[in-house]
PATOR-291635 format. One line per 4 residues: for each residue x, y, z of N, C-alpha, C. Coordinates in nm, 2 decimals, m for minus. Each point is the difference from the previous one (the first is absolute). Layout:
! PATOR-291635
X/Y/Z/X/Y/Z/X/Y/Z  ...
//
This chain:
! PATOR-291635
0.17/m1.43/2.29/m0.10/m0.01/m0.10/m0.13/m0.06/0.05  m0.13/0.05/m0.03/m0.10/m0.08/0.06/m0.03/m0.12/m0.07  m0.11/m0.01/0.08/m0.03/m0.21/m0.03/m0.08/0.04/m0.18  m0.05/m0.09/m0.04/m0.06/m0.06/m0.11/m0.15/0.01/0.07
m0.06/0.11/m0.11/m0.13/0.04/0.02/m0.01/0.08/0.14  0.10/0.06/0.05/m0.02/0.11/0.08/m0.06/0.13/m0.07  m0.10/0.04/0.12/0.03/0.13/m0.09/0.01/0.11/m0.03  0.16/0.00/0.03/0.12/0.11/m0.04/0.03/m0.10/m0.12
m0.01/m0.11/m0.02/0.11/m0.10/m0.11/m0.06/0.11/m0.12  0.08/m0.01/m0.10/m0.03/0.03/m0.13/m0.10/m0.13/m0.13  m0.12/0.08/m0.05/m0.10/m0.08/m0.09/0.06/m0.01/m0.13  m0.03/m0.12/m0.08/m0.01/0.04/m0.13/m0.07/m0.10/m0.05
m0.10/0.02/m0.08/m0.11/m0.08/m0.06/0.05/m0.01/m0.16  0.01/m0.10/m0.03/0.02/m0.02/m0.19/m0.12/0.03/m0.05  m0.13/0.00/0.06/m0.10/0.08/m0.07/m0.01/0.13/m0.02  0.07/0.07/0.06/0.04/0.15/m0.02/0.19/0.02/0.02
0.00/0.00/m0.14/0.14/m0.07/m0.01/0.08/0.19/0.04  m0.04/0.15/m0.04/m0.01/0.10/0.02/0.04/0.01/0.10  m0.05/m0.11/0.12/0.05/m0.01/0.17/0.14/0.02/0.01  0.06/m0.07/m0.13/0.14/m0.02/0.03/0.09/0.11/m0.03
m0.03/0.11/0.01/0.04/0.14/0.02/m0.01/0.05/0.16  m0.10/m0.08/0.02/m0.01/0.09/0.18/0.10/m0.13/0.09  m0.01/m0.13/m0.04/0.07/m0.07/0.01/0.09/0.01/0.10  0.08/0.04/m0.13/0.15/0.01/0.02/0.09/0.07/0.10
m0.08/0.15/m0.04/0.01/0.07/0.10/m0.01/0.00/0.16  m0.10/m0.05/0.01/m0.07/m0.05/0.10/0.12/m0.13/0.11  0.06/m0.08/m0.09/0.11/m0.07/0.04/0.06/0.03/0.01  0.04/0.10/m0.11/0.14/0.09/0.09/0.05/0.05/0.12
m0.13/0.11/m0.02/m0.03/0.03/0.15/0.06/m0.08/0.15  m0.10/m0.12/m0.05/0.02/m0.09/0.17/0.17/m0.05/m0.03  0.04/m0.02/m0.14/0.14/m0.03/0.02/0.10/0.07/0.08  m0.02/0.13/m0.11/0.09/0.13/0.11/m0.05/m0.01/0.13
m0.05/0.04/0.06/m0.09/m0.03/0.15/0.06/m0.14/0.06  0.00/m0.09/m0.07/0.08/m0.11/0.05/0.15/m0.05/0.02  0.04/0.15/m0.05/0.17/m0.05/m0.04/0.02/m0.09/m0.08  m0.10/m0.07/m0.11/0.07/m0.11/m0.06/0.06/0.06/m0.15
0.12/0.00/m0.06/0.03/0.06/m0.11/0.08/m0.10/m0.11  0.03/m0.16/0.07/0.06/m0.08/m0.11/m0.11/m0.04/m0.09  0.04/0.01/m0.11/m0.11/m0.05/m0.11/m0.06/m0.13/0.02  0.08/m0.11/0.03/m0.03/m0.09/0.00/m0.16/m0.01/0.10
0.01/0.08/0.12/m0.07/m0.04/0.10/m0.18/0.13/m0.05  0.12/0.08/m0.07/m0.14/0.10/m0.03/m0.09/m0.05/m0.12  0.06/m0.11/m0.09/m0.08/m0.10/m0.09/m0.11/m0.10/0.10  0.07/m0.07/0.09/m0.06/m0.10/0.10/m0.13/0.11/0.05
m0.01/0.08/0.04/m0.10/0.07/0.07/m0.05/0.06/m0.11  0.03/0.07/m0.12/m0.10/m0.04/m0.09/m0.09/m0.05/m0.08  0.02/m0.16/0.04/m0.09/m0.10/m0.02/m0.06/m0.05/0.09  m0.03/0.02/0.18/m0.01/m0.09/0.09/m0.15/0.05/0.03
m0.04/0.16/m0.07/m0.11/0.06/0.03/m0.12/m0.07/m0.10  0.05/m0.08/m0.12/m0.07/0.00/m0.07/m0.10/m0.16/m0.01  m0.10/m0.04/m0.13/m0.05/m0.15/0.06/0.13/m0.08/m0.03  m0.07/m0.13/0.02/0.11/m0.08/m0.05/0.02/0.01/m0.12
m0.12/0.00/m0.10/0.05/0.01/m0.13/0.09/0.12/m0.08  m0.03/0.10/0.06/0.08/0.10/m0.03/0.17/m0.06/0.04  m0.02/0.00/0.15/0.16/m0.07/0.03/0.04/m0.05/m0.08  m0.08/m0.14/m0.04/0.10/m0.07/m0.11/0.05/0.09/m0.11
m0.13/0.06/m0.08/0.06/0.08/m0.12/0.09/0.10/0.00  0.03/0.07/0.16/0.13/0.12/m0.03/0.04/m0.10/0.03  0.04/m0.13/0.12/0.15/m0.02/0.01/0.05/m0.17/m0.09  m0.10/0.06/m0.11/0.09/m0.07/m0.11/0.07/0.08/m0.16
m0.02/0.12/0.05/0.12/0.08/m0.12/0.11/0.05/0.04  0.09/m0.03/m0.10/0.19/m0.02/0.07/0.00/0.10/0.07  m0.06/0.10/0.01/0.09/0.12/0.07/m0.02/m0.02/0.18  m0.10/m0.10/0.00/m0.05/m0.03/0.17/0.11/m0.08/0.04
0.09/m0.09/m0.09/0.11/m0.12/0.07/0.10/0.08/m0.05  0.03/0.10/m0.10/0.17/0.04/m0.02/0.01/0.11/0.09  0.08/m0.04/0.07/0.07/0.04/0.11/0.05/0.13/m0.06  0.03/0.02/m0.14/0.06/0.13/m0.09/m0.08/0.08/0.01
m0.16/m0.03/0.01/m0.12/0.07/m0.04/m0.04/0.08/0.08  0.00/0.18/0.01/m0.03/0.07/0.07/m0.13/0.00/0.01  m0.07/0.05/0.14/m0.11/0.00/0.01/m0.09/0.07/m0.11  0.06/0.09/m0.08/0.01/0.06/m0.08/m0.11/m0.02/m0.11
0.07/m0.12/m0.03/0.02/m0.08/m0.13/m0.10/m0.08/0.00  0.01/m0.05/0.18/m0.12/m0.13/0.01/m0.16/0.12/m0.04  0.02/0.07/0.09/m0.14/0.09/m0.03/m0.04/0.01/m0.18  0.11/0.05/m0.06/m0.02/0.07/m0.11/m0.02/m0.12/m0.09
0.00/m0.16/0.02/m0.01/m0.15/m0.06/m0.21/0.04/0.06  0.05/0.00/0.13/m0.17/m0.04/0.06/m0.11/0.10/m0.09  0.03/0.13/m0.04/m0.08/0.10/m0.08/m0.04/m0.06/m0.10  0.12/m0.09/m0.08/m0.03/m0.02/m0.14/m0.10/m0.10/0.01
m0.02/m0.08/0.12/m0.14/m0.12/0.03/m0.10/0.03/m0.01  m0.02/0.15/0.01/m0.12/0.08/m0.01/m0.01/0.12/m0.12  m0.02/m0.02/m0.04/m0.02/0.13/m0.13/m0.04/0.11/0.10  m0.13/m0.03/0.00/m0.12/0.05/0.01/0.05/0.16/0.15
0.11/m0.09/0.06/0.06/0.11/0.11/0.06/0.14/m0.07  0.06/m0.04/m0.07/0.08/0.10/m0.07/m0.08/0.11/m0.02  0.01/0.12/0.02/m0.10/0.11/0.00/m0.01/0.08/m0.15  0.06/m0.03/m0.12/m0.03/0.00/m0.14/m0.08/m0.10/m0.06
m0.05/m0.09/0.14/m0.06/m0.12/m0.06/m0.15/m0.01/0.05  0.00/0.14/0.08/m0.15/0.01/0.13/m0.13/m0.05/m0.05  m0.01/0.03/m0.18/m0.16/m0.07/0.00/0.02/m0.10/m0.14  m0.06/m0.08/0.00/m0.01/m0.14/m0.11/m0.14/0.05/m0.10
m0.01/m0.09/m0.06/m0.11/0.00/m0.16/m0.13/m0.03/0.10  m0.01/m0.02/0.11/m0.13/m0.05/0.08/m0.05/0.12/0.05  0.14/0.08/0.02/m0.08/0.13/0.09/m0.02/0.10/m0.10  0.02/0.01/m0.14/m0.04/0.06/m0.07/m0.13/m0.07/m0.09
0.00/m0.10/0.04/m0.16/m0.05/m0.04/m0.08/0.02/0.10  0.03/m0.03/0.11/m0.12/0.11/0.12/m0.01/0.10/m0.04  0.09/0.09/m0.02/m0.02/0.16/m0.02/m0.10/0.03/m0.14  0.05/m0.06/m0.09/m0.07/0.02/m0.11/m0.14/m0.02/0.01
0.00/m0.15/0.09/m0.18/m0.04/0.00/m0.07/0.08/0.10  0.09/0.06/0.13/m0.11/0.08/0.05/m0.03/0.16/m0.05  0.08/0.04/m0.10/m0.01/0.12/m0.04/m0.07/0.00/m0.11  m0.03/m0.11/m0.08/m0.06/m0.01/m0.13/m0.18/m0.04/0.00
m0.07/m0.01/0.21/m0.09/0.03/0.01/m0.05/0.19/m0.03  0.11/0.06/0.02/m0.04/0.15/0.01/m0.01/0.10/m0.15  m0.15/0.01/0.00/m0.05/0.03/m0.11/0.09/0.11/m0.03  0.03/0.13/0.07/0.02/0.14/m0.10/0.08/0.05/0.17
0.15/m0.05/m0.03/0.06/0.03/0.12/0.02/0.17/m0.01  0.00/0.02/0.14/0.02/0.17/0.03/0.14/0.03/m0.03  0.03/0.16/0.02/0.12/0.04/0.03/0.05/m0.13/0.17  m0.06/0.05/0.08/0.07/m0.05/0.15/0.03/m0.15/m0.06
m0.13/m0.05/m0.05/0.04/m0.17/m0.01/0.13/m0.02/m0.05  m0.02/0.06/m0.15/0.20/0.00/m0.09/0.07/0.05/0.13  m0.02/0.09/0.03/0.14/0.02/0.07/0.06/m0.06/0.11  m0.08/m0.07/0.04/0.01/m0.11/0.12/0.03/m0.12/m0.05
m0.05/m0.02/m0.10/0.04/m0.16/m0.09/0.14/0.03/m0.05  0.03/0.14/m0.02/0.18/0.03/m0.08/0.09/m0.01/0.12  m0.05/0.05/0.08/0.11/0.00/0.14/0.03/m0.15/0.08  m0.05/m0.06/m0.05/0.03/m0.10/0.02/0.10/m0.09/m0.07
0.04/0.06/m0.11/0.14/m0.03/m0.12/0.09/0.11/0.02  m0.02/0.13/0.07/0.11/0.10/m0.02/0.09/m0.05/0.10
//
């Protein structure tokens, strides 16, 4: 596995919580590549990439100390930390108040403009 802040290591920023989609993956990867496959150790290297505060906050929900807890599980605990990852959850009331306020400068939108502003919900 590489070091902490290499950069092959895997990123994830809590300010783009969305990250935690590429994430994951991204760990996997270097896990398989590394041979490592016990849960316990693929939890440990899922927290070693991250700051410290993050560290503390994954490896303080049960599924990071129960020995029961598949990596699985620990992931699918870490998602619920983040709404905002979940991909039914991609935009909040902020991004639809940008949208609204930058579209509600345009006097007498075109065909192209609608159709460009709808594709963006289809």
């Amino acid at each position: 596995m590489p070091a902490r802040k290499d950069p092959i290591a895997p990123i994830f920023d809590p300010q783009q919580p969305r990250d935690l989609r590429r994430y994951f993956p991204d760990l996997d990867f270097l896990l398989s590549r590394s041979h490592i496959t016990a849960d316990f150790e693929k939890k440990f290297h899922a927290t070693r990439f991250l700051s410290i505060d993050d560290q503390e906050l994954w490896e303080l929900v049960p599924e990071f100390t129960d020995a029961a807890a598949s990596f699985e599980q620990f992931t699918a605990t870490i998602f619920r930390l983040y709404p905002e990852a979940e991909p039914h959850r991609r935009y909040g009331i902020a991004d639809l108040d940008a949208l609204v306020t930058e579209h509600s400068r345009i006097a007498a939108p075109s065909r192209a403009t609608f159709l460009k502003f709808y594709c963006r919900f289809s």
